[in-house]
py3Dmol code that shows the C-alpha trace and the ligand (Angstrom):
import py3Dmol

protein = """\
ATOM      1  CA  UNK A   1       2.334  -5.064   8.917  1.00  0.00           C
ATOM      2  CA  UNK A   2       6.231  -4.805   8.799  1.00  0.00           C
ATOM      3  CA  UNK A   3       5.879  -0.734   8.249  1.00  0.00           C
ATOM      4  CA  UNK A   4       3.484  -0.460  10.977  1.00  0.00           C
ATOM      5  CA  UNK A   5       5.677  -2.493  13.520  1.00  0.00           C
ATOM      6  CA  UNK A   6       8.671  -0.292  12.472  1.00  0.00           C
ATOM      7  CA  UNK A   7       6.542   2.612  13.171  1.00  0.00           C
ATOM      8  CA  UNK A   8       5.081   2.465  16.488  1.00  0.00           C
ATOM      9  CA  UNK A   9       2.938   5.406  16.558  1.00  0.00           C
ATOM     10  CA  UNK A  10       1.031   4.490  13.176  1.00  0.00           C
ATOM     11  CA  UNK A  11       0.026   1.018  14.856  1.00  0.00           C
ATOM     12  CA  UNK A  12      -0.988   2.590  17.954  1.00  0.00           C
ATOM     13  CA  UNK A  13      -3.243   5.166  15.717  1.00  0.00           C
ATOM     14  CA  UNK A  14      -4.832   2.500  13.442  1.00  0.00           C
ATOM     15  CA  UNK A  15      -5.558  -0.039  16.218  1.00  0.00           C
ATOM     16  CA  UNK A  16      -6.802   2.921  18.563  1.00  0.00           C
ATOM     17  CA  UNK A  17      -8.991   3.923  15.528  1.00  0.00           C
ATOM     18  CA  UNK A  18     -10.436  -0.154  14.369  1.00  0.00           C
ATOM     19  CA  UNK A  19     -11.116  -0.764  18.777  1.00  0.00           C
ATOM     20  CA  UNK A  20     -12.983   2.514  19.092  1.00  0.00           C
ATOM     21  CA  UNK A  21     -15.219   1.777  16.255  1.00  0.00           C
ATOM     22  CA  UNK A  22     -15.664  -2.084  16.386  1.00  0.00           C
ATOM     23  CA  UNK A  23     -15.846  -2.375  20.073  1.00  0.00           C
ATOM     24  CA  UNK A  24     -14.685  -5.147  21.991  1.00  0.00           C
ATOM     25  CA  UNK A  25     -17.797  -7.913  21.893  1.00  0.00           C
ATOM     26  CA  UNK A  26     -18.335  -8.132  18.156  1.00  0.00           C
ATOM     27  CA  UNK A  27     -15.532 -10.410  17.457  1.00  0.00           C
ATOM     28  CA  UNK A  28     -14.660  -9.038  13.800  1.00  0.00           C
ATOM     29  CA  UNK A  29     -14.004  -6.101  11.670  1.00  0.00           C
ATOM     30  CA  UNK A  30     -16.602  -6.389   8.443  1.00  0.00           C
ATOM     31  CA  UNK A  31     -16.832  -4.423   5.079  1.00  0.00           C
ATOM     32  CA  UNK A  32     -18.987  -1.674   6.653  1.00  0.00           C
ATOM     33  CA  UNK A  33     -16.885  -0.876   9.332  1.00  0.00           C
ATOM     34  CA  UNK A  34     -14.122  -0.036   7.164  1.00  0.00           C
ATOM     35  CA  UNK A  35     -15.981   2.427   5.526  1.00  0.00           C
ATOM     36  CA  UNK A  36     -15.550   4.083   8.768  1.00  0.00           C
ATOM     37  CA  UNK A  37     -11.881   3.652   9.258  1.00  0.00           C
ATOM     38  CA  UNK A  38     -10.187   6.685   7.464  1.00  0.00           C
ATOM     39  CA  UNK A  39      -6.550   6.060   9.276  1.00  0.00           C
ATOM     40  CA  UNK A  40      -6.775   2.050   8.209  1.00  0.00           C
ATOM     41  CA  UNK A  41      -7.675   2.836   4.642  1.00  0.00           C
ATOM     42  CA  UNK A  42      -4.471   5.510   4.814  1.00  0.00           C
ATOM     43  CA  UNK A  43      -2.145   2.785   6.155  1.00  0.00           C
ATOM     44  CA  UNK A  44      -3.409   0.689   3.162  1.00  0.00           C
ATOM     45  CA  UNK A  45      -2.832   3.220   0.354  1.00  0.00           C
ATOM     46  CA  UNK A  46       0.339   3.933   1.563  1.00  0.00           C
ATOM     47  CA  UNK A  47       1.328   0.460   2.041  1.00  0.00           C
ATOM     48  CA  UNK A  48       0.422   0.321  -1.598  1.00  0.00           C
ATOM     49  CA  UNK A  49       2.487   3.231  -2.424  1.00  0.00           C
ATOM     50  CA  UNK A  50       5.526   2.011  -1.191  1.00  0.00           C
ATOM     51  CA  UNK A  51       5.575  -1.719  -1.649  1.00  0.00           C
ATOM     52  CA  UNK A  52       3.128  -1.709  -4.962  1.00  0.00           C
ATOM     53  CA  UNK A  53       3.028  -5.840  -5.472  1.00  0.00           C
ATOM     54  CA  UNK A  54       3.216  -5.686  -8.937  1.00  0.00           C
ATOM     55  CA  UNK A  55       6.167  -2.780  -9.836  1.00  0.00           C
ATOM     56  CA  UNK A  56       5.690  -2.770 -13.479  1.00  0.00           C
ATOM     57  CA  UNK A  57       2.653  -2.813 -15.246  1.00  0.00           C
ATOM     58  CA  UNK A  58       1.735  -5.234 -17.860  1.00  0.00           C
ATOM     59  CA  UNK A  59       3.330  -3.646 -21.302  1.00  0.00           C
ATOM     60  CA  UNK A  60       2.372  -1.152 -23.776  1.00  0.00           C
ATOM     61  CA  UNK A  61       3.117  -0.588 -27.678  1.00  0.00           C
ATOM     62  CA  UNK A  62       2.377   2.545 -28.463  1.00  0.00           C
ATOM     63  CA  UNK A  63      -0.217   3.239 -31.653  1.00  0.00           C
ATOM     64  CA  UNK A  64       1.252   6.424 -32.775  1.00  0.00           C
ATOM     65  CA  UNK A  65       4.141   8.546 -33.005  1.00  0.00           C
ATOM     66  CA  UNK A  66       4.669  10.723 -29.883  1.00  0.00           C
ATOM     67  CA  UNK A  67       6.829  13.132 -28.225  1.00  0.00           C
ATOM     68  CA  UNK A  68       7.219  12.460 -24.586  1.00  0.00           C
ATOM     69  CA  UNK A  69       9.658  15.260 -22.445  1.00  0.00           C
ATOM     70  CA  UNK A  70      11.170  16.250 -26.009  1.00  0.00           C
ATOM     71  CA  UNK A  71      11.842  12.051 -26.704  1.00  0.00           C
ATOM     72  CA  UNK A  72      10.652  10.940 -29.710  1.00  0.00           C
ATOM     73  CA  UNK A  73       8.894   7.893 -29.699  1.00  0.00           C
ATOM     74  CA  UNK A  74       8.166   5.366 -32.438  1.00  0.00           C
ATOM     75  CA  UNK A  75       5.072   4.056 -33.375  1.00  0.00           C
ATOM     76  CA  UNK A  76       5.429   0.032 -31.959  1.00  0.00           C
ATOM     77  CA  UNK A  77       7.138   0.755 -29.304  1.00  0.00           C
ATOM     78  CA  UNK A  78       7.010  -1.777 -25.951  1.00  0.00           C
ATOM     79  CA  UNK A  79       6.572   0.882 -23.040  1.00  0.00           C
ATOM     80  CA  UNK A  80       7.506  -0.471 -19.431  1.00  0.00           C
ATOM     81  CA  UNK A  81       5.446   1.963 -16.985  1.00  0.00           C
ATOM     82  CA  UNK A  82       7.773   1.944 -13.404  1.00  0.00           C
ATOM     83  CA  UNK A  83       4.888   2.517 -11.145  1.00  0.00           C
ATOM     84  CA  UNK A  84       7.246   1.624  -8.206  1.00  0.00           C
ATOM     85  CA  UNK A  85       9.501   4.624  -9.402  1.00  0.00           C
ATOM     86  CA  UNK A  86       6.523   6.875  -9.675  1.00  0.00           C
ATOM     87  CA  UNK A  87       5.414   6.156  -6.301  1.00  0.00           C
ATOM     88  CA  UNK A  88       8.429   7.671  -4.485  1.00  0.00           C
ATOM     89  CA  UNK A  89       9.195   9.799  -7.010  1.00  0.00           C
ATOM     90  CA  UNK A  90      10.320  13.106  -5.066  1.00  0.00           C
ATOM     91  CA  UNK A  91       8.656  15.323  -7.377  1.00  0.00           C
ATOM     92  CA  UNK A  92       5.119  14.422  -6.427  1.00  0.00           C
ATOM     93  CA  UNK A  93       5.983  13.321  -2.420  1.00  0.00           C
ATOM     94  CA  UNK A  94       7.165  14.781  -0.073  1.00  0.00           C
ATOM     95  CA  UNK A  95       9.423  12.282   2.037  1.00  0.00           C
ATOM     96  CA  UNK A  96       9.272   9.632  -0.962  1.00  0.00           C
ATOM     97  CA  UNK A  97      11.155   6.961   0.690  1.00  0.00           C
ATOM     98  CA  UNK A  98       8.832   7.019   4.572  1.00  0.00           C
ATOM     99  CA  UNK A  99       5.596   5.314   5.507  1.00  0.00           C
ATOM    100  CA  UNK A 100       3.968   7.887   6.262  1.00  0.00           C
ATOM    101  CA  UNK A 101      -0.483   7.393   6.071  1.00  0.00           C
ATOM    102  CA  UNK A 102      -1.130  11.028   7.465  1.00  0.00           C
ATOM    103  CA  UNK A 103      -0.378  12.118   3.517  1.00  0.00           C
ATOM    104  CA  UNK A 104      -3.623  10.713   2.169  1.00  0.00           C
ATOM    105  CA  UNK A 105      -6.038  12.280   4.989  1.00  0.00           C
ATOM    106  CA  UNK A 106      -6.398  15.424   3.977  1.00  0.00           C
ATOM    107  CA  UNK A 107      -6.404  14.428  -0.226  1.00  0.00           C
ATOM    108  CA  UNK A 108      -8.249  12.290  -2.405  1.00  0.00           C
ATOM    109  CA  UNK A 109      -5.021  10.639  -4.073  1.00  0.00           C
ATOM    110  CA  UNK A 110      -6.694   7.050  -4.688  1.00  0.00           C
ATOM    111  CA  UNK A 111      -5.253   4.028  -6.215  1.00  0.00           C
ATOM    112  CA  UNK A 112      -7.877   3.762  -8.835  1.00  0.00           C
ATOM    113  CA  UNK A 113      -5.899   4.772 -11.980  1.00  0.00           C
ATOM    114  CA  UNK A 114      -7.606   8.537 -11.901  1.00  0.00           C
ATOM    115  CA  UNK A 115      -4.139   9.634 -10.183  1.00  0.00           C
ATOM    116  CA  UNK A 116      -1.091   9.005 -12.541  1.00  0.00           C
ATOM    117  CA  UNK A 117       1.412   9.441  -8.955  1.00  0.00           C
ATOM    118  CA  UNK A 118      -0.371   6.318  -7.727  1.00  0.00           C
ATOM    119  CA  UNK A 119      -0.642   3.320  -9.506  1.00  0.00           C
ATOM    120  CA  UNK A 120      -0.543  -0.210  -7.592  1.00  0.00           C
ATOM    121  CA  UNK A 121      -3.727  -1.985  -9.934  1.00  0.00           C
ATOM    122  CA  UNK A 122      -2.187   0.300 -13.381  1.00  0.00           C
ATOM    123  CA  UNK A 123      -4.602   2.001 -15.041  1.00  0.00           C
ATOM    124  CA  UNK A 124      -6.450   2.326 -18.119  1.00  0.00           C
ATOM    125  CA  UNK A 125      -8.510  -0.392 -20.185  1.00  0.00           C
ATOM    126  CA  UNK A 126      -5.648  -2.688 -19.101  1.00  0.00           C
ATOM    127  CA  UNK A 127      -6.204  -1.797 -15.675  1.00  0.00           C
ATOM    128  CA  UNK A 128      -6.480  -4.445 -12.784  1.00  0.00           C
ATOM    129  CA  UNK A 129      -9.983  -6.083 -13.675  1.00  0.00           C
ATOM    130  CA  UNK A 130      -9.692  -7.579  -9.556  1.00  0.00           C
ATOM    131  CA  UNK A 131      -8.988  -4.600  -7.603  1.00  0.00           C
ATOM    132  CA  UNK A 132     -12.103  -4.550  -5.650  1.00  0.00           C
ATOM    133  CA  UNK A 133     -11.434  -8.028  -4.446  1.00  0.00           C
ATOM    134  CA  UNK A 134      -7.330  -7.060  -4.234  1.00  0.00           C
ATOM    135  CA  UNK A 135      -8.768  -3.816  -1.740  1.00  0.00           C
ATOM    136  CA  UNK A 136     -11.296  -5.399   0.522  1.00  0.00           C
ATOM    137  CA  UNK A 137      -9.314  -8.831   0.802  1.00  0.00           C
ATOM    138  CA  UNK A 138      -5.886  -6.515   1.953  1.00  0.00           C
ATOM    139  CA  UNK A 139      -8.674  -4.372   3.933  1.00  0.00           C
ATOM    140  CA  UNK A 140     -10.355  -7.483   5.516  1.00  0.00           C
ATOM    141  CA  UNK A 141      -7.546  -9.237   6.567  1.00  0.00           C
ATOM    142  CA  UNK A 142      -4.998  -6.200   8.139  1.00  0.00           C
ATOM    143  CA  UNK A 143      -7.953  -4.632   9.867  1.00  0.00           C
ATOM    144  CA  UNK A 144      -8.846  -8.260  11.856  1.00  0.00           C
ATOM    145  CA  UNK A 145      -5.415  -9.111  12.465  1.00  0.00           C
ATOM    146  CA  UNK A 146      -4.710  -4.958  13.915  1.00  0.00           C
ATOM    147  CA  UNK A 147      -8.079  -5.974  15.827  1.00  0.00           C
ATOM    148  CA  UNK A 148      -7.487  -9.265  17.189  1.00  0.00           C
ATOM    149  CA  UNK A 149      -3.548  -8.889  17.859  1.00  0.00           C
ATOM    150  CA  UNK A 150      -0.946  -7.148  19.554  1.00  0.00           C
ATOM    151  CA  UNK A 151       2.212  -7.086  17.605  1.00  0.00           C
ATOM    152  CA  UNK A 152       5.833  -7.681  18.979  1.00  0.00           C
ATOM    153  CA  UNK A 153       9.093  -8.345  17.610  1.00  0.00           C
ATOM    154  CA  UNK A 154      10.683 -11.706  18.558  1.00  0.00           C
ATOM    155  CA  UNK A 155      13.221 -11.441  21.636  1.00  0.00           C
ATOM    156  CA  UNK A 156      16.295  -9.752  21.242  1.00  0.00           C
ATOM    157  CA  UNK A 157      15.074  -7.886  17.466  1.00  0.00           C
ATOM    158  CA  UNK A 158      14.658  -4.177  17.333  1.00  0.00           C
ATOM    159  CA  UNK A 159      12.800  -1.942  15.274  1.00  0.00           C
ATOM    160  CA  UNK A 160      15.904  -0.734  14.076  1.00  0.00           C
ATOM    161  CA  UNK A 161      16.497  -4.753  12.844  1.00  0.00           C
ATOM    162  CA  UNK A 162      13.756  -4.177  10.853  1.00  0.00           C
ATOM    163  CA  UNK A 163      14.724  -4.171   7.014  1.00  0.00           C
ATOM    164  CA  UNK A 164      11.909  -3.198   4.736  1.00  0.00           C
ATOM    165  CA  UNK A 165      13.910  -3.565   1.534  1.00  0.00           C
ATOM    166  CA  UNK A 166      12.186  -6.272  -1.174  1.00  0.00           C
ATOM    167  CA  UNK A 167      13.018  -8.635  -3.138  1.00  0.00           C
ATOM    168  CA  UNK A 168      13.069  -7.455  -7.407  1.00  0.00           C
ATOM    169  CA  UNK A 169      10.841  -9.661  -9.996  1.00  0.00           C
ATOM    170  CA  UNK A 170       7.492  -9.373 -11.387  1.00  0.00           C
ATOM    171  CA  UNK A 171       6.612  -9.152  -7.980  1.00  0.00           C
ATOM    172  CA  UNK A 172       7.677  -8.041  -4.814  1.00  0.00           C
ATOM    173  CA  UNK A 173       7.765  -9.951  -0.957  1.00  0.00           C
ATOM    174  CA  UNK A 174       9.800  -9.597   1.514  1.00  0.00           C
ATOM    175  CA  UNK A 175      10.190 -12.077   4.378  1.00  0.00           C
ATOM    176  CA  UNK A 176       9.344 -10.116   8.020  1.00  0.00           C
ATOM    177  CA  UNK A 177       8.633 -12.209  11.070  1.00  0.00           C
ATOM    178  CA  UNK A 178       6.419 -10.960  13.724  1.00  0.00           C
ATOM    179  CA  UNK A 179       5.266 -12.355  17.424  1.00  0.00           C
ATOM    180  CA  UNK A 180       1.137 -11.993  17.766  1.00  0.00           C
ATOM    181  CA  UNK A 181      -0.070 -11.994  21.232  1.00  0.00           C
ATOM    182  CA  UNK A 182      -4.113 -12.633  21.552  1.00  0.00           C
ATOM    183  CA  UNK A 183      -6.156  -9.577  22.408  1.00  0.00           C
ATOM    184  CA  UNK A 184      -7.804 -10.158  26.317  1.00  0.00           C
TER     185      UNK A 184
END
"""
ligand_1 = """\
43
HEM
C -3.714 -6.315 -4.049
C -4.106 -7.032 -5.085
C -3.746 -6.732 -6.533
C -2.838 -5.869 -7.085
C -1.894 -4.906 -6.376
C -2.937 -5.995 -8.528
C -2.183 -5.264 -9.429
C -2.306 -5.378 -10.807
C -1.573 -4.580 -11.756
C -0.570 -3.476 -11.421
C -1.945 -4.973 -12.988
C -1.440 -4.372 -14.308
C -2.355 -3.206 -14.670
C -1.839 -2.315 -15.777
O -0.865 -2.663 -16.445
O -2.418 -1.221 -15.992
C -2.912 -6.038 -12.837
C -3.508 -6.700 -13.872
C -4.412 -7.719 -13.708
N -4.965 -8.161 -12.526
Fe -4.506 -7.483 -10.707
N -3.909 -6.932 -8.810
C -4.425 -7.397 -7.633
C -5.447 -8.306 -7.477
C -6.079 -8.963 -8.510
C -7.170 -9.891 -8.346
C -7.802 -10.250 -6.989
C -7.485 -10.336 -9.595
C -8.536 -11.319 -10.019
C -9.492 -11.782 -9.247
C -6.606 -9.674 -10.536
C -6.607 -9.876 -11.900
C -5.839 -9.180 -12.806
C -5.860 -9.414 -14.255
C -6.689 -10.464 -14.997
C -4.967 -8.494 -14.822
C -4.608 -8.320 -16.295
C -5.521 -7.255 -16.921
C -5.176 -7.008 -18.380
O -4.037 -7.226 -18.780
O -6.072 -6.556 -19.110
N -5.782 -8.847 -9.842
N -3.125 -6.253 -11.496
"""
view = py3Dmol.view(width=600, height=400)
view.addModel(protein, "pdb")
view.setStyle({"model": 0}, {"cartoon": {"style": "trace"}})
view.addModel(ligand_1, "xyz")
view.setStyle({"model": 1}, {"stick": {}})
view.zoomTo()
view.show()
């Protein structure tokens, strides 16, 4: 929500898009309408890319010996995987440091451990066992309130106020305060 209200024209897109779809008289965006709602899914992925909530994965000792980028690495050893690095790592994205959604439209980068560039639930047998719920709850709950609400900043803050920088530890928040006004 913070990246979107610093971005004007990517919450003007993704509400245009939920409105269109849902309609005005329903009341509520549900699971199958967000089937349906490429640029929301986009917003989510790359809210995931940038602010992953969990910035390291959960440890690994490696089994064997292995050479890794002409390191040598022991068998034993604890391996910390930086998916936050990897994320905006310039090599694989262009821009690595902007919220930008329009990047996943025209791929199939996903977050479900298939694509080493993108890895927000890890990956592997140690792989997040909830991601399901993780999606559709962050799904569910953005797409209503991007339905429901028009976002403002409080009086007197501008988007350039806006700091997206996050707290470090196991994981990552950041405090943002935004105004809701009630959709008519
Ligand atoms: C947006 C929501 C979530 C995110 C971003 C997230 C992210 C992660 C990440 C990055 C890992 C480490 C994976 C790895 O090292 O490969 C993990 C592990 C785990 N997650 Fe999630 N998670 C989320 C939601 C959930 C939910 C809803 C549940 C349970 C209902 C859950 C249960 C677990 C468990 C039990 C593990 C440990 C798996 C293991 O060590 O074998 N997570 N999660």
């Amino acid at each position: 929500m913070t990246a979107l209200i610093k971005i004007p024209k990517a919450m003007k897109e993704v509400q245009t898009e939920i409105r269109k779809l849902v309609g005005s008289k329903k009341g509520t965006v549900n699971e199958d309408d967000i089937q349906n709602l490429p640029y929301l899914k986009a917003v989510v992925k790359e809210t995931f890319r940038l602010y992953p909530p969990v910035p390291l994965l959960v440890p690994r000792e490696t089994m064997h010996k292995s050479i890794l980028e002409g390191y040598e690495i022991q068998p034993k050893t604890i391996i910390h995987v930086n998916s936050w690095a990897i994320a905006r790592d310039p090599e694989y994205w262009e821009n690595p440091e902007e919220f930008i959604p329009e990047r996943f439209l025209n791929n199939n980068i996903d977050f479900k451990g298939q694509d080493f560039e993108l890895l927000p639930f890890g990956a592997g047998r140690r792989g997040c066992p909830g991601i399901a719920l993780g999606v559709a709850t962050v799904e569910l709950v953005l797409s209503n309130l991007l339905y429901a609400f028009d976002w403002e900043l409080p009086c007197g803050m501008n988007i350039q106020d806006i700091d997206t920088d996050v707290l470090p530890g196991l994981t990552i928040y950041l405090y943002r305060i935004g105004e809701a006004k009630p959709l008519h």
